[in-house]
C-alpha positions as a Python dict, from the first residue, in 0.01 Angstrom:
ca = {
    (1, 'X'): (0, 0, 0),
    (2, 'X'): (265, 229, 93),
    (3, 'X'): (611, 289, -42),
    (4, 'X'): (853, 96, 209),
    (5, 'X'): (1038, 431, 399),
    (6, 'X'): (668, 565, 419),
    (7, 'X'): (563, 241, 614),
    (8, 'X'): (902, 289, 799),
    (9, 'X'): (898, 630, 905),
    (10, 'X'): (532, 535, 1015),
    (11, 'X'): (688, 279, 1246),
    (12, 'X'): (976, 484, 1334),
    (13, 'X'): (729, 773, 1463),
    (14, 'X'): (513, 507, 1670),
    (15, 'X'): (844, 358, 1854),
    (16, 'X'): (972, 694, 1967),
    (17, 'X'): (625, 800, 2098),
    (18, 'X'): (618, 499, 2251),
    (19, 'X'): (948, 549, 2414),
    (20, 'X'): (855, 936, 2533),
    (21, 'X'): (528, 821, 2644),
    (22, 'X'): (629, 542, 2875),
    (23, 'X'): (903, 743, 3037),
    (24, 'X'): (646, 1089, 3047),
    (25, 'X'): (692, 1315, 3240),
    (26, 'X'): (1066, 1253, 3268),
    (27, 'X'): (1260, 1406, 2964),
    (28, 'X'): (1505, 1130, 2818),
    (29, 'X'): (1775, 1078, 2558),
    (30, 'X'): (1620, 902, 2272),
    (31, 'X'): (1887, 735, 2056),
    (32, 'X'): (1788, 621, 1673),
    (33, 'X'): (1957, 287, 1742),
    (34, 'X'): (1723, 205, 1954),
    (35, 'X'): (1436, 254, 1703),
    (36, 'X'): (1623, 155, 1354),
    (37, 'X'): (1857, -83, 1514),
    (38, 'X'): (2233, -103, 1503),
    (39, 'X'): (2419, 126, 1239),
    (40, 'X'): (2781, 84, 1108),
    (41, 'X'): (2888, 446, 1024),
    (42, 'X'): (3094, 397, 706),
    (43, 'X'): (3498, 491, 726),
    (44, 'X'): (3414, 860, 680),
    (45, 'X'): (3096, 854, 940),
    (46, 'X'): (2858, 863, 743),
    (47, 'X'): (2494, 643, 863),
    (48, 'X'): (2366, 472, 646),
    (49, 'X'): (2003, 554, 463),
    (50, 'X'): (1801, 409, 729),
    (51, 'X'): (1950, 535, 1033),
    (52, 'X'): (1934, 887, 897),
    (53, 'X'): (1564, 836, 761),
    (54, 'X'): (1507, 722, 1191),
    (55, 'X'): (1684, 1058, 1280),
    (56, 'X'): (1462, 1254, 1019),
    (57, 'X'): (1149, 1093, 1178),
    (58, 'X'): (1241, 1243, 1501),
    (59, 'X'): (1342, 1616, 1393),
    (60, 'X'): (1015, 1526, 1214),
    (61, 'X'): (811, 1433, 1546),
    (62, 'X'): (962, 1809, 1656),
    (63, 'X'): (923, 2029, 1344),
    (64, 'X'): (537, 1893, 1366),
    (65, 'X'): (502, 1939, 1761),
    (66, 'X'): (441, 1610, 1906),
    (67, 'X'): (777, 1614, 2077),
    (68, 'X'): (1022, 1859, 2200),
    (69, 'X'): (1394, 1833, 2281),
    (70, 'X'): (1733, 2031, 2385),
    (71, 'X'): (1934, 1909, 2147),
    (72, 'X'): (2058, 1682, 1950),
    (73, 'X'): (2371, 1424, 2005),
    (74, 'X'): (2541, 1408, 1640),
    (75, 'X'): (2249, 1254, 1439),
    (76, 'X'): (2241, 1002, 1678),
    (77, 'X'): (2025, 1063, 1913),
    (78, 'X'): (1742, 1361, 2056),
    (79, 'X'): (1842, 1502, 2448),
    (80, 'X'): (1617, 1603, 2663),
    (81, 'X'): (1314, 1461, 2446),
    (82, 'X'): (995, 1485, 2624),
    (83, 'X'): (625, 1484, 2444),
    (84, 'X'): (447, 1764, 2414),
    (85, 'X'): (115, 1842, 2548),
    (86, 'X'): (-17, 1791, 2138),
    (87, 'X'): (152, 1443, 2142),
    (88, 'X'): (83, 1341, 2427),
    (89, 'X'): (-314, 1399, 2380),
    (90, 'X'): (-250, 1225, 2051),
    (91, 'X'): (-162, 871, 2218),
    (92, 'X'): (-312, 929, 2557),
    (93, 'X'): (-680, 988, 2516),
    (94, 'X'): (-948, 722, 2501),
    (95, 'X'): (-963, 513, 2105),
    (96, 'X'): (-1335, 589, 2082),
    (97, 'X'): (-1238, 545, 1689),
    (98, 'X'): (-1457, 368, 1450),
    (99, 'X'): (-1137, 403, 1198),
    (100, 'X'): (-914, 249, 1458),
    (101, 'X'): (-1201, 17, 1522),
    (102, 'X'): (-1232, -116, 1170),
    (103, 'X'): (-849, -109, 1104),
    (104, 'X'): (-856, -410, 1450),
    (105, 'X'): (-1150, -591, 1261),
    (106, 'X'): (-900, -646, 982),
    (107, 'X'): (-663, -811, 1214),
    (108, 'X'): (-611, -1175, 1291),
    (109, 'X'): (-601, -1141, 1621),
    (110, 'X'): (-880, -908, 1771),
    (111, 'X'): (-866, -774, 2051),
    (112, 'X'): (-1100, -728, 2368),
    (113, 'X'): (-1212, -391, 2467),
    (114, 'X'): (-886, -263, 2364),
    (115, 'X'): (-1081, 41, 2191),
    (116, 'X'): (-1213, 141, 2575),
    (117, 'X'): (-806, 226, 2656),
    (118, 'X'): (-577, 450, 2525),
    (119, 'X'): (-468, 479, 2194),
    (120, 'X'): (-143, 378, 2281),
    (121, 'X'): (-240, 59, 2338),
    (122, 'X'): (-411, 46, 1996),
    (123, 'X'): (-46, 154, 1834),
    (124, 'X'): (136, -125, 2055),
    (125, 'X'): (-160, -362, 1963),
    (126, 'X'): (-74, -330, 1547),
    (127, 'X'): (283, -307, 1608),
    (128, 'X'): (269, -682, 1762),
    (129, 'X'): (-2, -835, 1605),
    (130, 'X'): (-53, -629, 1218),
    (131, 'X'): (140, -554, 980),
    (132, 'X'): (298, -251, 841),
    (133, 'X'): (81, -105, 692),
    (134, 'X'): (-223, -154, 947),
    (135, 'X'): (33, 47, 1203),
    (136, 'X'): (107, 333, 870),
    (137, 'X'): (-273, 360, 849),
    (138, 'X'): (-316, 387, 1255),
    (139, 'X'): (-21, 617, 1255),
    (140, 'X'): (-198, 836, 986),
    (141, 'X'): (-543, 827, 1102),
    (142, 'X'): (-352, 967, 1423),
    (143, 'X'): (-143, 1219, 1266),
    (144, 'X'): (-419, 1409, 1038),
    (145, 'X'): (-670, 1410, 1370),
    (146, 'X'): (-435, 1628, 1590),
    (147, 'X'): (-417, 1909, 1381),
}
């Protein structure tokens, strides 16, 4: 459905809110190996595609609000990350969503009640259990409705 660094950056977004939001209120140090994986910097230093597509997902996260952040640590990592009150309302409030709703239905495994939680729990639900693009959709849906 979508191009693969679409469905990626998608992924890459939901991890590091993930991250923020289980460590909220406490700012933290959110390094892209953690999301992307491990990274061999070539002999000049230079990260490979992916790596720097993770970091660009975070500055990303920023530019658009959901997060906030001191600095950064090469373009390895955010300091000081911390969500903002838009992203945190994003992931945090109640998945009342038939769109989220119909995107579980889709699913293999279904699951109870989750749309009575936090949409979080929605987001770690697909990440598990769906595939890419059920999280890309999710991550979408969530994107365009905090504007």
């Amino acid at each position: 459905m979508f191009d693969m660094h679409i469905e990626e950056f998608f992924k890459d977004c939901s991890k590091a809110l993930l991250m923020l939001y289980q460590n909220f209120p406490k700012k933290m140090t959110v390094f892209v190996e953690d999301i992307s994986g491990p990274d061999q910097p070539d002999e000049y230093g230079v990260h490979n595609d992916r790596f720097m597509s993770t970091f660009g997902a975070l500055i990303w996260l920023a530019d658009e609000g959901y997060v906030q952040f001191e600095t950064t640590i090469r373009q390895e990592a955010i300091d000081q990350a911390i969500l903002t009150s838009k992203g945190l309302h994003m992931i945090a409030c109640v998945a009342y969503d038939d769109y989220l709703q119909g995107l579980l239905e889709t699913m293999a495994t279904k699951p109870a009640g989750l749309l009575a939680q936090p949409r979080i729990e929605v987001l770690k639900h697909i990440s598990k259990h769906g595939t890419s693009s059920q999280l890309a959709l999710a991550m979408q849906h969530l994107l365009k409705g905090s504007h």
